[in-house]
N, C-alpha and C positions, 0 to 999 in steps of 0.2 A: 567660304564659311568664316566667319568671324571666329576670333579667341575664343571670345565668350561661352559660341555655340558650342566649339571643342573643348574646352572646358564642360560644358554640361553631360555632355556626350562620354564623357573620358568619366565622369561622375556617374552617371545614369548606369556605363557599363561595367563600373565596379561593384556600386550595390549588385547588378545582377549574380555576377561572378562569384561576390561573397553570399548571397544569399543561394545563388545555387550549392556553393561548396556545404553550407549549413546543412541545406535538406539532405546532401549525398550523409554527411555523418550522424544525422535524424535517422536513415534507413539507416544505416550499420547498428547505432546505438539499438535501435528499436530489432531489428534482427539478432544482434547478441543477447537481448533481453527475453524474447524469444527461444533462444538456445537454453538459456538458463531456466526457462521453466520446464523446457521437455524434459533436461535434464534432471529438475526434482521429480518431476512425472514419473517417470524412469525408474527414480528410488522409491515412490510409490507415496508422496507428496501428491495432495488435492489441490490443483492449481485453482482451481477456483476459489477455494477458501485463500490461498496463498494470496491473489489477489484481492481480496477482502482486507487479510490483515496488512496489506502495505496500503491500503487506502484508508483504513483505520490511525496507521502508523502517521500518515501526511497531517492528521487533522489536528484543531490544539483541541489538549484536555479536556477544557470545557465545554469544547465545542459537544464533541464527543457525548458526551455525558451528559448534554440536554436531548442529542438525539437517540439517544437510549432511553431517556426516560420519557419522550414522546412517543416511542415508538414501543415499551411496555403498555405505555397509557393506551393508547389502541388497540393492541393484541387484546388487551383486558377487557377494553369496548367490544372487542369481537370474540370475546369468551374463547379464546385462541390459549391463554395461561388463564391462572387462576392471579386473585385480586390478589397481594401483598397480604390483606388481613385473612384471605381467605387460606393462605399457604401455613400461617401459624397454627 
């Protein structure tokens, strides 16, 4: 086998190594994340809502705030709330 090849070889099995090591701390992190909402569960936290507000939290402001007002605008369309003018 040429340098070359061992050289590729010696590459090829590091990515792997490092990307296995990544995934084993994906599980951990993603299991500790886990822990941490049984344990608001527990104190009697709505993990569902919980996860709402960290994916609310991720978004930018604006972002946000146009899909609130698209998704009023619909509710409206489907007589779900009352219009804005209709709430005054």
């Amino acid at each position: 086998m040429s340098d070359a090849q061992g050289f590729a070889r010696d590459q090829l099995r590091a990515f792997i190594e490092r990307i296995e090591r990544l995934e084993e701390e994906k599980k951990t992190i993603a299991d500790d994340i886990k822990d941490v909402y049984g344990e608001a569960k527990s104190m009697g936290f709505d993990t569902k809502i919980l996860r709402k507000v960290i994916s609310i939290r991720k978004q930018d402001a604006d972002e946000r705030l146009e899909q609130e007002a698209i998704l009023d605008t619909y509710l409206q369309a489907l007589g779900m709330v009352p219009a804005a003018d209709e709430a005054a």
